[in-house]
TORNU-317136 format. One record per atom (N, C-alpha, C, O): residue in one letter; atom name; x, y, z. Coordinates in pm, whole numbers, plus 50000, padded with zeros to 5 digits. Each point is the difference from the previous one (the first is absolute). Layout:
BEGIN
 rest atom     x     y     z
    A   CA     X     Y     Z
...
//
This chain:
BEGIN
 rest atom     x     y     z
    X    N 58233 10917 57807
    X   CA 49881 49986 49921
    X    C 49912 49891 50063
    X    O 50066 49909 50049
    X    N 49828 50082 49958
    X   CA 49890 50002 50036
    X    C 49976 49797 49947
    X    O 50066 49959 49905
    X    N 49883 49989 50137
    X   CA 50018 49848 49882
    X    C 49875 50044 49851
    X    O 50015 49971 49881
    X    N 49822 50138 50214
    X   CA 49971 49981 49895
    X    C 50019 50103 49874
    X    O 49939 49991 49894
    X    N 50174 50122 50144
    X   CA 50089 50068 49949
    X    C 50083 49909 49882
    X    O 49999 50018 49878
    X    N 50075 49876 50200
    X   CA 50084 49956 49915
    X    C 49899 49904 49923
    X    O 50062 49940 49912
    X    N 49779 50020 50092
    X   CA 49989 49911 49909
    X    C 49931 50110 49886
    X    O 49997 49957 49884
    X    N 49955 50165 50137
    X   CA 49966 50075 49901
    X    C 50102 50090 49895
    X    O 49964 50073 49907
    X    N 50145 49902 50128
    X   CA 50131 50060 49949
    X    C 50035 49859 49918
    X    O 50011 50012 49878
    X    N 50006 49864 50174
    X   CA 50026 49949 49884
    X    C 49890 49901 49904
    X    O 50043 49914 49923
    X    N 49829 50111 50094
    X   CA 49877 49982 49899
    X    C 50018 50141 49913
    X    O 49992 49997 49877
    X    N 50031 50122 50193
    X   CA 50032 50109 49868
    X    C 50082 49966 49942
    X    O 49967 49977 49883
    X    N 50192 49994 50152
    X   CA 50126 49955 49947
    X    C 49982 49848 49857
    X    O 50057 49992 49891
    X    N 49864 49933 50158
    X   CA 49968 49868 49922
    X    C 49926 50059 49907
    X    O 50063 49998 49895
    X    N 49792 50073 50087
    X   CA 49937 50103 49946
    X    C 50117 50040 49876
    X    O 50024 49955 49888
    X    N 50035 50158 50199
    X   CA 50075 50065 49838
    X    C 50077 49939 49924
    X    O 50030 50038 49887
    X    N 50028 49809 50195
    X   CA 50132 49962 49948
    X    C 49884 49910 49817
    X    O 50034 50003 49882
    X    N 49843 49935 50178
    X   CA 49937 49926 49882
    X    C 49957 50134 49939
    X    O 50025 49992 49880
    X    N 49944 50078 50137
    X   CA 49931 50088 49935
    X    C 50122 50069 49885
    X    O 49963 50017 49884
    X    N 50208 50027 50164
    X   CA 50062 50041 49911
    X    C 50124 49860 49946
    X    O 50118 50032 49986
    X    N 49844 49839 49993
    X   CA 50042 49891 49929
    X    C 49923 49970 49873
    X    O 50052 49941 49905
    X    N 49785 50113 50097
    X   CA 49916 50013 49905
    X    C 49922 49847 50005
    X    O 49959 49946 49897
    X    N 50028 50001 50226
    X   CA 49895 49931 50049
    X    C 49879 50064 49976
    X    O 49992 50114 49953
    X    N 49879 49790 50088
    X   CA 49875 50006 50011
    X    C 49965 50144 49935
    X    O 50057 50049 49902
    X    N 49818 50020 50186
    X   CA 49937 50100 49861
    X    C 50072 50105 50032
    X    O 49935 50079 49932
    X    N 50154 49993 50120
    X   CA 50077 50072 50020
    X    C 50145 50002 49946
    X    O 50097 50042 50063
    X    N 49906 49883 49750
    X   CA 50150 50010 49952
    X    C 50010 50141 49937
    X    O 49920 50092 49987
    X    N 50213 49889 49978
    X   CA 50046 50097 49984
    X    C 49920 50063 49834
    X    O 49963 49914 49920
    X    N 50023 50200 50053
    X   CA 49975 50051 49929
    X    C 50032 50136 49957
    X    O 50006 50082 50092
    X    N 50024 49973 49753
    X   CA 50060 50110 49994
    X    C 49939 50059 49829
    X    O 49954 49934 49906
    X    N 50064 50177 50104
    X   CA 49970 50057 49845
    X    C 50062 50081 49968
    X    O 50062 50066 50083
    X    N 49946 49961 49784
    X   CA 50106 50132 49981
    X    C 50057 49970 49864
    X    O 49924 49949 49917
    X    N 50246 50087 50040
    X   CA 49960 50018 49808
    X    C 50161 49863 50010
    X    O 50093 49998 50081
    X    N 49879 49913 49807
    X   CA 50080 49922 49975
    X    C 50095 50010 49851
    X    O 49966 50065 49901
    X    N 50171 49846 50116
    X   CA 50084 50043 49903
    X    C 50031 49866 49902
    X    O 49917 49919 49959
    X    N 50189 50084 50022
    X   CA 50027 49881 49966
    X    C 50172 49997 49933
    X    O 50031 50081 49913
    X    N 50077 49810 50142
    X   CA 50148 50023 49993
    X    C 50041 50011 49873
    X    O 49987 49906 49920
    X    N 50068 50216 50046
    X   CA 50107 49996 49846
    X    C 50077 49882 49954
    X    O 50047 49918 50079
    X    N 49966 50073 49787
    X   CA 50045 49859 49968
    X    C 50128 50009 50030
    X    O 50065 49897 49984
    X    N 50012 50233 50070
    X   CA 50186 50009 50031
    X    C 49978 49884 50158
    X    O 50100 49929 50016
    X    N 49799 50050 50081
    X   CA 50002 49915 50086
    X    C 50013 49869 49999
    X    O 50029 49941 50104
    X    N 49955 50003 49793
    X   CA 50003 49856 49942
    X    C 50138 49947 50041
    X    O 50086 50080 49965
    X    N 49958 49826 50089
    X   CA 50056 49930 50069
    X    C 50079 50071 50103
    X    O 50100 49939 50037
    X    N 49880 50156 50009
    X   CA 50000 50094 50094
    X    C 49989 49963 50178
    X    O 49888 50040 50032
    X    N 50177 49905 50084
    X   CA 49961 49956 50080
    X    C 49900 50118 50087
    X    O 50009 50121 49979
    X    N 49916 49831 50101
    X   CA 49881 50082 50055
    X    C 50023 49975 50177
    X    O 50036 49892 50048
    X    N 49932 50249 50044
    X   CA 50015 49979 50093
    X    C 50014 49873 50094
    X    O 50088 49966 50079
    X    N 49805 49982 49885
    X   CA 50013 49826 50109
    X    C 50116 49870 49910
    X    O 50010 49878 50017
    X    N 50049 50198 49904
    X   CA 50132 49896 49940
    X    C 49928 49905 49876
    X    O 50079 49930 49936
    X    N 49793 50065 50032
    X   CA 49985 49948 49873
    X    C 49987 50087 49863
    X    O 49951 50112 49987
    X    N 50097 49818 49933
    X   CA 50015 50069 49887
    X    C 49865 50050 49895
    X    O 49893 49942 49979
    X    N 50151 50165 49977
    X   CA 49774 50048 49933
    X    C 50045 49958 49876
    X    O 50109 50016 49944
    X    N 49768 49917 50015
    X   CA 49947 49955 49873
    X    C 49902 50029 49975
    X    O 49902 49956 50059
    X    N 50090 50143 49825
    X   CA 49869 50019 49927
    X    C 49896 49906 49948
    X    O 49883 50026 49974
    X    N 50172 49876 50018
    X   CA 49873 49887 50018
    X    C 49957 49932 50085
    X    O 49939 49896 49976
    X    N 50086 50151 50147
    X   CA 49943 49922 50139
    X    C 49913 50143 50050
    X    O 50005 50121 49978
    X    N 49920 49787 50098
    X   CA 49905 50102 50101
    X    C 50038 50086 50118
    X    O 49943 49988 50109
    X    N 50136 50083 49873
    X   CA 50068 50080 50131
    X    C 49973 50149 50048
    X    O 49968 50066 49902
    X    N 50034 49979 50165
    X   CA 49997 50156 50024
    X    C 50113 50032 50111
    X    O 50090 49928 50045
    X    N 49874 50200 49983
    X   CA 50097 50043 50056
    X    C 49898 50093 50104
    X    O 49915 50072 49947
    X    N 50096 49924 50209
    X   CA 49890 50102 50073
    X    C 50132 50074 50085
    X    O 50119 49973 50011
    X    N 49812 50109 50029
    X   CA 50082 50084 50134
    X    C 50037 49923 50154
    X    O 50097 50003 50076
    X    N 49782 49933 49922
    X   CA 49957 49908 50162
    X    C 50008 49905 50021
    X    O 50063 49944 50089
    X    N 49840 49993 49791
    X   CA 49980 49862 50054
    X    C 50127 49879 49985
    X    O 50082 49994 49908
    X    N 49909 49934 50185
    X   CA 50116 49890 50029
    X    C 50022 49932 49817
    X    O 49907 49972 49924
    X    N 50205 50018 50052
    X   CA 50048 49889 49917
    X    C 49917 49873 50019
    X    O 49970 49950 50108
    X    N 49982 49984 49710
    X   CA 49939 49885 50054
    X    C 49839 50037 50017
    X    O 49928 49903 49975
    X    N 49999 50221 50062
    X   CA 49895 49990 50023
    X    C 49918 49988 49859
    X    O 50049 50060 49904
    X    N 49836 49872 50078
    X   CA 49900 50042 49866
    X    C 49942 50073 50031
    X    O 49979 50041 50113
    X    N 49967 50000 49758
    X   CA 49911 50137 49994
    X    C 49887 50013 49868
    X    O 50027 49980 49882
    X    N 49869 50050 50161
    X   CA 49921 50001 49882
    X    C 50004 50148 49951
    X    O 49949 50078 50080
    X    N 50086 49961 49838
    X   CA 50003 50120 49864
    X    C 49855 50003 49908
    X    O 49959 49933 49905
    X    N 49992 50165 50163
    X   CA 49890 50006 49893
    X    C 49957 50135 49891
    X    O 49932 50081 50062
    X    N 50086 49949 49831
    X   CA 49984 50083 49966
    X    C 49874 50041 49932
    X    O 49965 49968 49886
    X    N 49939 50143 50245
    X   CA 49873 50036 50014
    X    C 49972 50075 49833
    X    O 49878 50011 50001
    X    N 50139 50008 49952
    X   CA 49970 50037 49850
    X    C 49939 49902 49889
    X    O 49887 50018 49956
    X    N 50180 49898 50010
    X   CA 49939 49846 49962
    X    C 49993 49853 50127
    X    O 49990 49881 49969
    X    N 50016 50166 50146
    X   CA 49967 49922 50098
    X    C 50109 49815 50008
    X    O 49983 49898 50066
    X    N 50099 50134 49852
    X   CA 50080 49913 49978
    X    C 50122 49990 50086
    X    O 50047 50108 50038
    X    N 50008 49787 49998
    X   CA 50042 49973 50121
    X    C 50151 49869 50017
    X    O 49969 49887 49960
    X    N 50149 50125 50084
    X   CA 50105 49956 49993
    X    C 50073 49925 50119
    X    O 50086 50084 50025
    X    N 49936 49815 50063
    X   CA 50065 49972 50090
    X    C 50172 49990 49993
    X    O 50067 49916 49939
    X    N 49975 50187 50138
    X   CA 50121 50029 49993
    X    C 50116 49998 50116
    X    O 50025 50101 50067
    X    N 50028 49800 49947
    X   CA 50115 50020 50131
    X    C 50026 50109 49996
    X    O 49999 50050 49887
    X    N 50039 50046 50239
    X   CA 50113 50047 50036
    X    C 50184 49976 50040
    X    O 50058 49946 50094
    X    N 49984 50116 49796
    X   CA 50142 49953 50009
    X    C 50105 50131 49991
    X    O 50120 50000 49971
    X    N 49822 50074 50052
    X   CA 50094 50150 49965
    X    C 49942 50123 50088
    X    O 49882 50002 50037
    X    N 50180 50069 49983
    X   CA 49946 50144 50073
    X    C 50047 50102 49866
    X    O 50101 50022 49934
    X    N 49762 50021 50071
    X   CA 49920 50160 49906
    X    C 49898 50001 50075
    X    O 49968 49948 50107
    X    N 49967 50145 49789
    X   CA 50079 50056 49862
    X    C 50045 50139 50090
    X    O 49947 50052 50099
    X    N 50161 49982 49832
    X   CA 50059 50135 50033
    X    C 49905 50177 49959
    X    O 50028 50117 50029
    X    N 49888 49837 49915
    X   CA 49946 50086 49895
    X    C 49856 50052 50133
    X    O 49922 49920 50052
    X    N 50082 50236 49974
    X   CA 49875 50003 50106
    X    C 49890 49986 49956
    X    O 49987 50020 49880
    X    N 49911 49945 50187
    X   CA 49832 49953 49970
    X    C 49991 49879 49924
    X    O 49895 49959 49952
    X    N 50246 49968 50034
    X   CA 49970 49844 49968
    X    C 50044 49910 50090
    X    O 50107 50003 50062
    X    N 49763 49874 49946
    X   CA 50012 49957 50094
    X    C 50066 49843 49991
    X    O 50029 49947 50107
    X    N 49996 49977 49766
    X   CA 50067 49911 49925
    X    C 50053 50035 49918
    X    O 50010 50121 49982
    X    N 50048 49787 49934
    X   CA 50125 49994 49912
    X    C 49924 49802 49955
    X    O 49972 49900 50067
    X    N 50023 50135 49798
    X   CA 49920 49814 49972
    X    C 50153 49973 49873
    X    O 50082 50073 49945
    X    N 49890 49798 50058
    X   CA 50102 49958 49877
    X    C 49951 50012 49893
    X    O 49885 50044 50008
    X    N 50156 49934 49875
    X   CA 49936 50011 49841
    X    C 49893 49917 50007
    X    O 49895 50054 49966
    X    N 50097 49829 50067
    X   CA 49937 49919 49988
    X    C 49858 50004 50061
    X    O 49905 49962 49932
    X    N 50075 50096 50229
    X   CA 49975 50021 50077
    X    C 49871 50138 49941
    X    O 49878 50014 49998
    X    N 50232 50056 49966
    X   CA 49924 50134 49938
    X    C 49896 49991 49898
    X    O 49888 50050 50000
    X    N 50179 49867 49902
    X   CA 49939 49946 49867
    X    C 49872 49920 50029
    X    O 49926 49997 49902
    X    N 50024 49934 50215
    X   CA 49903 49924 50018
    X    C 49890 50100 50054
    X    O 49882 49972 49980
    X    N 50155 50149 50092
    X   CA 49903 50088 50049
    X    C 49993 50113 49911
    X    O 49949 50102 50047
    X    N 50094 49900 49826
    X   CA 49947 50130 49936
    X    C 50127 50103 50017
    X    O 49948 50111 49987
    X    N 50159 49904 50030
    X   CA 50057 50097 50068
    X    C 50112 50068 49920
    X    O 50055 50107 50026
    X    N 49974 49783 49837
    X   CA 50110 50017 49964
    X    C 49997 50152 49933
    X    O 50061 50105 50019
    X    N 49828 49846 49889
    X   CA 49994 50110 49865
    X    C 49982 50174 50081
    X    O 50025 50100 49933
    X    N 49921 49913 50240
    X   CA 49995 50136 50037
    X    C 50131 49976 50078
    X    O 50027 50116 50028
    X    N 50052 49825 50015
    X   CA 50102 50038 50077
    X    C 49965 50015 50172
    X    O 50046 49919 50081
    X    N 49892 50164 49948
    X   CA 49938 50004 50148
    X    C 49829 50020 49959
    X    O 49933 50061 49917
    X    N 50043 49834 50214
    X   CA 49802 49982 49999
    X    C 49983 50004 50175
    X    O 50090 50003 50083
    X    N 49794 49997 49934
    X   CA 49966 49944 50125
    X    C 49982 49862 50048
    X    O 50004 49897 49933
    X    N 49977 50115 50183
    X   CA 49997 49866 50028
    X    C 49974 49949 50110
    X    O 49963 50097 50066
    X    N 50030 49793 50014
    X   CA 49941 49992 50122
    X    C 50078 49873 50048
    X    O 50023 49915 49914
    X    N 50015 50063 50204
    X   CA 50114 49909 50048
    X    C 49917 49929 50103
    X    O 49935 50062 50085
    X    N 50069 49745 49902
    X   CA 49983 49965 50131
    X    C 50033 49890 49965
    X    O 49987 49929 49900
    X    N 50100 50061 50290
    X   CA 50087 49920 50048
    X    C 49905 49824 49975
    X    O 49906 49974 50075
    X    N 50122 49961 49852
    X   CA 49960 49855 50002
    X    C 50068 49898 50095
    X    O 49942 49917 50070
    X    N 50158 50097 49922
    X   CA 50118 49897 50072
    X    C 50120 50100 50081
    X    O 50090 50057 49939
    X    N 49894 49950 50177
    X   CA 50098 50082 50081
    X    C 50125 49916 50060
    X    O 50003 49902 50074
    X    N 50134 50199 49846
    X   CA 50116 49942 50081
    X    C 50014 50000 50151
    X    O 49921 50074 50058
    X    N 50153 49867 50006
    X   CA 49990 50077 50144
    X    C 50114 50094 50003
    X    O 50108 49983 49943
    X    N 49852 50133 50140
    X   CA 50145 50090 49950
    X    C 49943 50119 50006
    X    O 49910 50016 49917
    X    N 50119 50108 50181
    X   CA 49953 50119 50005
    X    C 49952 50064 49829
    X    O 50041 49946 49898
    X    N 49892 50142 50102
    X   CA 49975 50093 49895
    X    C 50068 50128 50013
    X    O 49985 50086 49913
//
């Protein structure tokens, strides 16, 4: 490879790596229908080894690293939730979270069960998706 081969291979490489950590104006973002965990989960341990509590702010995604925040907004009353990721879901297709009671209850979500919603990364773990 070429040097100015190798310096355009890794300005692309540096490029995607900020771009999918959910740096600068290129974070991560997602939409699609949200849930929220049955109360049989309650002291229940969750993929990354901490335990779910319906009164903490937690979710559960498919991707994103353990540890990352996330803003939850639910586009219907425009109301909006910051929620770690601490679990992999939801299992259920065309949903794209899983929120805690608590979590749910602040965006409107409880009383329909599944809503929409719109996901972005605030604070990125480091850690593939």
């Amino acid at each position: 490879m070429t040097s100015f081969a190798s310096f355009r291979y890794l300005l692309l490489l540096t490029g995607f790596l900020l771009a999918s950590c959910g740096s600068g104006r290129h974070a991560f973002t997602q939409a699609g229908q949200a849930s929220y965990y049955a109360d049989k989960f309650n002291g229940k341990k969750t993929a990354s080894g901490a335990t779910y509590r319906p009164g903490k702010r937690t979710a559960a995604h498919n991707t994103l690293p353990f540890g990352t925040i996330v803003r939850v907004t639910n586009p219907r009353n425009h109301r909006s939730v910051k929620v770690k990721i601490t679990d992999r879901g939801p299992h259920a297709k065309g949903r794209v979270i899983d929120l805690s009671r608590k979590a749910a209850r602040r965006i409107g979500l409880v009383q329909a069960g599944v809503a929409p919603v719109q996901l972005k990364v605030v604070r990125a773990m480091p850690g593939s998706r």
